[in-house]
Backbone bond lengths (Angstrom), bond angles and torsions (degrees), N, CA, C in turn:
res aa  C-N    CA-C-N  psi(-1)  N-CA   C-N-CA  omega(-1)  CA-C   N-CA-C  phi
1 X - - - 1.448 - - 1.517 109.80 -
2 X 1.140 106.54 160.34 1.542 113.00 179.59 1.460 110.81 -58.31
3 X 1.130 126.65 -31.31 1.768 125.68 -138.53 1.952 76.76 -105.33
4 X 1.726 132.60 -32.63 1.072 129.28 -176.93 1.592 106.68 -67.04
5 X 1.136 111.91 -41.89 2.098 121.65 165.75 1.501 109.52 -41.08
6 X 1.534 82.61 -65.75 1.915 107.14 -168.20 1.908 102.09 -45.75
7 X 1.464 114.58 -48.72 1.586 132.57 -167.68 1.857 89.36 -65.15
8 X 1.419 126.46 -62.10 1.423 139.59 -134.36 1.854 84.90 -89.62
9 X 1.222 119.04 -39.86 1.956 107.63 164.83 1.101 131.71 -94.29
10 X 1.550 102.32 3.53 1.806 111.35 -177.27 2.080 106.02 70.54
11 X 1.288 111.80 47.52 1.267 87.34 172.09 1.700 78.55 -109.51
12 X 1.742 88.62 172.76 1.662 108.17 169.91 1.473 99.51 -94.20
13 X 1.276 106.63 166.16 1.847 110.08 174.16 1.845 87.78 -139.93
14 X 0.771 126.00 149.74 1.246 162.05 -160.46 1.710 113.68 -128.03
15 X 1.328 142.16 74.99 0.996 141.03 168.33 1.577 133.08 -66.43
16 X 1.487 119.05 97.01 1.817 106.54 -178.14 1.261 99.21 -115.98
17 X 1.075 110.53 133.11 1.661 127.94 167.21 1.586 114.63 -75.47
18 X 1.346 108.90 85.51 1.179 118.97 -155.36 1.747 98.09 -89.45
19 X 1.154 127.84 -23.30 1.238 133.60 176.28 1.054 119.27 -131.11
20 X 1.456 127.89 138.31 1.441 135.77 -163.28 1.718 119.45 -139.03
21 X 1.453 115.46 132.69 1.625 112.36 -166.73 1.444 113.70 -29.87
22 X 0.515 131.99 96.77 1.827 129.73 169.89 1.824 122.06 118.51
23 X 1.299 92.17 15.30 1.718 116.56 176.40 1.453 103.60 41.45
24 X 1.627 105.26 137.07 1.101 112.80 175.79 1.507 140.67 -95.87
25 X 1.608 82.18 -1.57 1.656 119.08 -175.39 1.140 121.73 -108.64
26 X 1.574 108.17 -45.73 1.531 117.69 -166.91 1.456 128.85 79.04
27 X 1.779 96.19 22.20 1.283 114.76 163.97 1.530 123.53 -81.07
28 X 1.065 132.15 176.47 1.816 124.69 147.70 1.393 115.36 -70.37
29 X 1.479 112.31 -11.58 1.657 116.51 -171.86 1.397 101.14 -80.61
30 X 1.236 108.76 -33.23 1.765 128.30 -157.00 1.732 106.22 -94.02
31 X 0.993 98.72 22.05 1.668 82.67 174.65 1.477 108.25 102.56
32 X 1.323 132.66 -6.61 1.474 110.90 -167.80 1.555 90.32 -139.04
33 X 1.349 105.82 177.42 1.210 110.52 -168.37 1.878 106.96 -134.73
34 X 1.270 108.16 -22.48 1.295 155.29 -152.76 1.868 101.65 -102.02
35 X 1.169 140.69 -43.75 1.619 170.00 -60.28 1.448 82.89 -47.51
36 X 0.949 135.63 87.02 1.764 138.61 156.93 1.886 73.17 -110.25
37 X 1.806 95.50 170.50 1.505 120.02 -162.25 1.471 82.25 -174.99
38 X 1.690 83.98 114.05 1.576 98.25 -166.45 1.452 104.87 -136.50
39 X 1.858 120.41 -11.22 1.148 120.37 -134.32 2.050 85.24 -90.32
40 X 0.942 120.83 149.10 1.494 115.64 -177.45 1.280 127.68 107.79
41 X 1.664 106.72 -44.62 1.771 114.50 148.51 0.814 146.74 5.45
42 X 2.240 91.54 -74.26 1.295 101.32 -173.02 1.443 94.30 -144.21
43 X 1.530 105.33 177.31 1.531 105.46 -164.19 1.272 108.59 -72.74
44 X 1.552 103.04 -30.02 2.126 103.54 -168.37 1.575 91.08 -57.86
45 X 1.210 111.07 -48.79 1.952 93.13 -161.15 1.899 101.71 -65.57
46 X 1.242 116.15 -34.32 1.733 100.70 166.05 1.329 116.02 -73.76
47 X 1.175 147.22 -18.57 1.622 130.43 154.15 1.132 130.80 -69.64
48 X 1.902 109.97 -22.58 1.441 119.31 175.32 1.867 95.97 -67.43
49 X 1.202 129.19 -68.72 1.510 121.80 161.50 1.249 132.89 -30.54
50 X 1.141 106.84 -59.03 1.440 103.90 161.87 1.670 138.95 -32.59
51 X 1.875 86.67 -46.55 1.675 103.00 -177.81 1.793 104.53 -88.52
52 X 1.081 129.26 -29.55 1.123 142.17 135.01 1.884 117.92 -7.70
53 X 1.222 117.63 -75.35 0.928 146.56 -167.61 1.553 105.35 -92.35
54 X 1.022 110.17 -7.01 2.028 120.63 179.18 1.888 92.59 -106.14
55 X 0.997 117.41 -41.71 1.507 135.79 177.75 1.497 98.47 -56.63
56 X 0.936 105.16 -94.60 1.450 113.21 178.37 2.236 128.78 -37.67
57 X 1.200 102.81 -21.55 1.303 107.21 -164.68 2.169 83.44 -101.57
58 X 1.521 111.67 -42.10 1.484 92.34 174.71 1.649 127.01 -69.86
59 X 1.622 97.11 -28.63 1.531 82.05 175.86 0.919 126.94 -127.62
60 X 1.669 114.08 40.81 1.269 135.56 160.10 1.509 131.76 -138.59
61 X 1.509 101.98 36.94 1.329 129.39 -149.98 1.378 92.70 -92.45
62 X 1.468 109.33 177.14 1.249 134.65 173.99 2.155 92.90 -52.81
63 X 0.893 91.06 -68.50 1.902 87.08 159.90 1.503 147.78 -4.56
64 X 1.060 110.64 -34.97 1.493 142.39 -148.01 1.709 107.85 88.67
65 X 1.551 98.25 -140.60 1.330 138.44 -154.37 1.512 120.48 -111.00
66 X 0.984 133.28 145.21 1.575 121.14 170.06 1.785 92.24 -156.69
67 X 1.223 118.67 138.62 1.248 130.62 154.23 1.398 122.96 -105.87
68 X 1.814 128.07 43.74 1.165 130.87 -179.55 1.290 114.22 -92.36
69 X 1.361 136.25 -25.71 1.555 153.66 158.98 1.039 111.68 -44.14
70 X 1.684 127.15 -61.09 1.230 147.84 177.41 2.076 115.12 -35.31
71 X 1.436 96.46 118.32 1.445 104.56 163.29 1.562 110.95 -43.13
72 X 1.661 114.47 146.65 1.455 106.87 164.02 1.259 107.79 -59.59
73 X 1.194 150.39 -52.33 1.209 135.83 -138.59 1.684 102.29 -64.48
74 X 1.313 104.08 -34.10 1.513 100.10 -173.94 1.599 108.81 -91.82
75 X 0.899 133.16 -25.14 1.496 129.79 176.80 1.596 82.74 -72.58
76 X 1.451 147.02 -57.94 1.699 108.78 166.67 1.448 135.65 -31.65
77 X 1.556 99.43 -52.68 1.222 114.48 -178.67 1.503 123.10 -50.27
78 X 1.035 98.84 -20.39 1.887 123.63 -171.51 1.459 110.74 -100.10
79 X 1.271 128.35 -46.84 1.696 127.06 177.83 1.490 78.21 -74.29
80 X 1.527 152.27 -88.23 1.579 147.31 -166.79 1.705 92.69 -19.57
81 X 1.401 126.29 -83.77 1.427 114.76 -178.73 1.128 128.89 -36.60
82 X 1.474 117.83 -35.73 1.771 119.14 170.03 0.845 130.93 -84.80
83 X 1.467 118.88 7.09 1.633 136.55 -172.27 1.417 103.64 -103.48
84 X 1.987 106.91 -42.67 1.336 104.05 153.62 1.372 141.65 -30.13
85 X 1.706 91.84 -60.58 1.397 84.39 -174.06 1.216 143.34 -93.34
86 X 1.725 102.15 2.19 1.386 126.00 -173.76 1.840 84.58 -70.73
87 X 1.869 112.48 -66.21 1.445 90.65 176.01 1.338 160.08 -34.99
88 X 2.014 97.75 -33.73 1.520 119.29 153.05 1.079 112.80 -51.62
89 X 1.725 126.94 -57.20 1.541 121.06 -163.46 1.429 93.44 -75.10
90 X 1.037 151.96 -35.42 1.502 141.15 177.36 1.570 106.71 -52.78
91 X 1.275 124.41 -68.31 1.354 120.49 171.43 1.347 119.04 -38.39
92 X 1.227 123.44 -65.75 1.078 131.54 143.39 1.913 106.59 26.41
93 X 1.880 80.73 -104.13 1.416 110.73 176.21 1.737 118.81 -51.40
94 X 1.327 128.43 -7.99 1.111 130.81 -167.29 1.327 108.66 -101.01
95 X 1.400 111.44 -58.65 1.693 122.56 169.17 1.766 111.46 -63.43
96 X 1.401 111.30 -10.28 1.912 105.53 161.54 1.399 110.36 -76.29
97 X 1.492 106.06 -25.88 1.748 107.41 -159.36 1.945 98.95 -91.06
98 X 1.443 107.83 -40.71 1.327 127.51 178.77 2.061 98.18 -68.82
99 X 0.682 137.57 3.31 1.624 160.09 168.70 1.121 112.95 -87.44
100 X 1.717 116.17 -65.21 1.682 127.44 172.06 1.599 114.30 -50.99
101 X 1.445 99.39 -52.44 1.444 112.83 -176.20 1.353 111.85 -52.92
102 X 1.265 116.14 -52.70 1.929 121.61 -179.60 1.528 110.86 -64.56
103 X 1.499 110.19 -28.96 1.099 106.40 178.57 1.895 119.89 -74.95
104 X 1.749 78.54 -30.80 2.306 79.07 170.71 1.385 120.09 -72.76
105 X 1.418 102.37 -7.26 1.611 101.14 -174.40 1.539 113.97 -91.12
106 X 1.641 97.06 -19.77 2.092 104.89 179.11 1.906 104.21 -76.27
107 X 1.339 100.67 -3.20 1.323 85.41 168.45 1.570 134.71 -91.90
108 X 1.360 111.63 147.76 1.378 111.94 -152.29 1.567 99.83 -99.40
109 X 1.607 100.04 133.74 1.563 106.85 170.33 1.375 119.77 -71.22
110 X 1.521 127.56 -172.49 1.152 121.49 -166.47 1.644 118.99 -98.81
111 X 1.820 98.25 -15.20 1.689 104.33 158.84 1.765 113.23 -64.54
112 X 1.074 98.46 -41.98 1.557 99.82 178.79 1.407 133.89 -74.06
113 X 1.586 121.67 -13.11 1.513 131.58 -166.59 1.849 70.24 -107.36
114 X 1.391 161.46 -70.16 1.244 144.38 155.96 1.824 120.62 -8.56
115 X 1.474 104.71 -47.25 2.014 99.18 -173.23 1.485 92.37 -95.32
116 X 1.473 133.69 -0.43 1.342 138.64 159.91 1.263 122.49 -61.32
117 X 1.288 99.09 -37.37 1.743 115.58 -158.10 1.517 87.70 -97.40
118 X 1.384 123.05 -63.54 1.486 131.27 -178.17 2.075 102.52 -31.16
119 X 1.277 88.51 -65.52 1.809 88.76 -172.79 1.854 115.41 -59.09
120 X 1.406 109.19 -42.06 1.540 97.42 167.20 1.374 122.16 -70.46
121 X 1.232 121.96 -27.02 1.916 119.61 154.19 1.212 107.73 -39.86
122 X 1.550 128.61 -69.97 1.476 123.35 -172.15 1.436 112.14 -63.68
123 X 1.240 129.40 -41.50 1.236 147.03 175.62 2.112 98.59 -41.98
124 X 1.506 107.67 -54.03 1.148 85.33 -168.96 1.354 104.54 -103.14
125 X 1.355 139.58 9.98 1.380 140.45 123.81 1.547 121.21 -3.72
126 X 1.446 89.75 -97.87 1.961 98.81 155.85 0.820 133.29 -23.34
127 X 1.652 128.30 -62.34 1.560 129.95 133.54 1.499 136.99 18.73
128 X 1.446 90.72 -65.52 1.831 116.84 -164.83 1.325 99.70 -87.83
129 X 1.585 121.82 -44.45 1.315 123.87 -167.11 1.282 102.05 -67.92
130 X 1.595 115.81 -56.21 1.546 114.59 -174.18 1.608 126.56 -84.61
131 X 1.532 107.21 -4.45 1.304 114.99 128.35 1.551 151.38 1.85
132 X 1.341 99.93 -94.19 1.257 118.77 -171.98 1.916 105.28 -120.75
133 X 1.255 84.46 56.77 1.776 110.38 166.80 1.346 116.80 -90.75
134 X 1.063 114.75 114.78 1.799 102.00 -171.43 1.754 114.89 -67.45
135 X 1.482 118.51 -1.52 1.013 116.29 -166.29 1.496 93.84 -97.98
136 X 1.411 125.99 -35.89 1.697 127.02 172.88 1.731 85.55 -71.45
137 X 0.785 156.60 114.74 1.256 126.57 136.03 1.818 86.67 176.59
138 X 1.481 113.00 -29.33 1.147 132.36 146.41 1.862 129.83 -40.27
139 X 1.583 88.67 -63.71 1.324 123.81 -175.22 1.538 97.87 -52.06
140 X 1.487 111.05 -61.83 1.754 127.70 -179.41 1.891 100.24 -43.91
141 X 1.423 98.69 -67.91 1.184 105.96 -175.67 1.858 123.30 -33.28
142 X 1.239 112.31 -56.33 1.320 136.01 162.81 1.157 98.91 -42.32
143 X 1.420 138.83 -83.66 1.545 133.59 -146.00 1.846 92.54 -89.29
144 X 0.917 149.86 1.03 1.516 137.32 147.90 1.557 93.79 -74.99
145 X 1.197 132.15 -51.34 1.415 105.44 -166.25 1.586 137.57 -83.86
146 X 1.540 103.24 -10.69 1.591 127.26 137.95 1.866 126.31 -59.85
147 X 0.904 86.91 -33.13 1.916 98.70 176.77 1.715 99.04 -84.65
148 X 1.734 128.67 -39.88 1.315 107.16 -176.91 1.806 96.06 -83.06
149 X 0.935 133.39 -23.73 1.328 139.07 170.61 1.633 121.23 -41.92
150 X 1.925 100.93 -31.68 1.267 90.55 -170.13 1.473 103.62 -109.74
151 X 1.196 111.64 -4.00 1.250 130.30 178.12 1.666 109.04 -66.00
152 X 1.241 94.19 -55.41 1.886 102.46 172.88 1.079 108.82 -73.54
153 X 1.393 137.60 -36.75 1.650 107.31 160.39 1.160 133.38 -67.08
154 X 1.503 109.93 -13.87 1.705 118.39 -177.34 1.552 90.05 -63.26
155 X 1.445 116.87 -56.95 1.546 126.36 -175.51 1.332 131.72 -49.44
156 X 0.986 131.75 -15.65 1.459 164.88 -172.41 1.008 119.95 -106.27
157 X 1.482 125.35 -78.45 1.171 129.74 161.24 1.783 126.45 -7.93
158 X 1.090 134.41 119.03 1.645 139.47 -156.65 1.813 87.34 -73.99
159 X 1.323 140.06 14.06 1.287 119.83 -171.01 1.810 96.58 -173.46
160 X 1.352 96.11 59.67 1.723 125.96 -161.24 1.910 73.99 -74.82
161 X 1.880 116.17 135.34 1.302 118.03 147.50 1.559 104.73 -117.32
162 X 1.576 106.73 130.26 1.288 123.43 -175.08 1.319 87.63 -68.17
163 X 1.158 155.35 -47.84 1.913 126.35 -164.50 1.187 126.13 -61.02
164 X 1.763 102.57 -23.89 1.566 110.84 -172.67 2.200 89.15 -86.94
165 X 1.303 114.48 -38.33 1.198 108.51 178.94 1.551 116.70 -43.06
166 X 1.646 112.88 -52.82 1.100 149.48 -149.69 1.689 80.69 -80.62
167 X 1.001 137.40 -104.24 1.560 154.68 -174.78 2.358 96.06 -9.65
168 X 1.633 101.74 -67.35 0.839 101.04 -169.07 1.562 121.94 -72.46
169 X 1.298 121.05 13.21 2.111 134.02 -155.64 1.896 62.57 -128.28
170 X 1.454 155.55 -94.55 1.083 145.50 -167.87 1.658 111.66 -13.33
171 X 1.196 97.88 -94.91 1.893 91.83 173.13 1.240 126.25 -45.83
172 X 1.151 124.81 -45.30 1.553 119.31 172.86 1.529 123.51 -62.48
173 X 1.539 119.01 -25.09 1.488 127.49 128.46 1.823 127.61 -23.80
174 X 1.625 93.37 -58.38 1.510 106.72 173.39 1.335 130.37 -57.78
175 X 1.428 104.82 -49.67 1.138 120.44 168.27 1.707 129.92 -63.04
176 X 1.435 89.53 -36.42 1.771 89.19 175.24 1.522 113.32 -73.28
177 X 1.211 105.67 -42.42 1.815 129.57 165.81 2.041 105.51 -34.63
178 X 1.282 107.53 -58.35 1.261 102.79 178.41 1.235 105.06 -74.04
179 X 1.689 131.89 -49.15 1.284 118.68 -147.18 1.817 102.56 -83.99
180 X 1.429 108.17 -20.40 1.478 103.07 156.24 1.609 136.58 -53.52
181 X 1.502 108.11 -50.48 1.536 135.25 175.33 2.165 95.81 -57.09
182 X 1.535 104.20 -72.17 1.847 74.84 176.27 1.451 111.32 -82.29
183 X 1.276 145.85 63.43 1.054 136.15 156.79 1.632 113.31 -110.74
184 X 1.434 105.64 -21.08 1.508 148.10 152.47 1.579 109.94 -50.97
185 X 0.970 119.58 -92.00 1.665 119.65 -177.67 1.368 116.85 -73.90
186 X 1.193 119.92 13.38 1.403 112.47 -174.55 1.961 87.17 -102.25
């Protein structure tokens, strides 16, 4: 039941009997379907509330809970809901633990943080050699000096657009950025 959830996480629930046999409004919210507003009339619709409201305050009282009032169909309906969710909270709990587990397996042994280390050594080997190639280093040279080229005509030009300015001062940034960085390790 709800109020067994509500008890097992500490929330409060708050019960208003917002609709009553014979609507008190003459809404669809209120009890009717029809908007007739009937509830007050007669006595059955104040004892149907009444018992309503006698229902509700015993077995959902400061007390706990009781589902002895309750039609079978819904005291099924209710162990089916709690069967639910015990299965949810089991899953739940299974895919946190199945989580831990994947996570012990991404850890790396000590042959492997070694063929880790081994491959980024060679890795930046390669690096250095192809590096400080005068023909890359050439290559760089060339496209910075086409990129400040187009930059100063963007600038010049009687109808200069800062995005194409903007776009081309970006890469030529890039480019100096790399061709500085291997000019360094080479």
């Amino acid at each position: 039941m709800p109020f067994t959830w509500a008890r097992k996480y500490k929330v409060k629930i708050i019960i208003d009997l917002h609709a009553v046999p014979g609507s008190q409004k003459g809404w669809e919210h209120s009890g009717t379907r029809d908007g007739c507003r009937d509830w007050g009339q007669t006595d059955q619709s104040i004892q149907e509330t009444v018992a309503v409201i006698e229902f509700l305050t015993a077995n959902h009282g400061e007390h706990g809970e009781s589902d002895a009032g309750l039609p079978g169909f819904l005291r099924l309906e209710i162990e089916e809901n709690e069967k639910k969710l015990a299965d949810f909270e089991g899953q739940i709990e299974k895919e946190r633990n199945e989580g831990l587990f994947f996570k012990n397996l991404r850890e790396r042994t000590t042959k492997e943080k070694v063929e880790a280390k081994e491959e980024t050594e060679k890795i930046k080997e390669l690096t250095k050699e192809n590096a400080g190639s005068k023909v890359r280093m050439n290559v760089y040279l060339a496209f910075i000096s086409v990129l400040v080229i187009g930059i100063t005509d963007s600038l010049i030009s009687p109808s200069s657009d800062w995005r194409k300015v903007a776009v081309l001062g970006a890469i030529l940034v890039a480019f100096l950025s790399q061709f500085i960085y291997e000019q360094r390790i080479s």
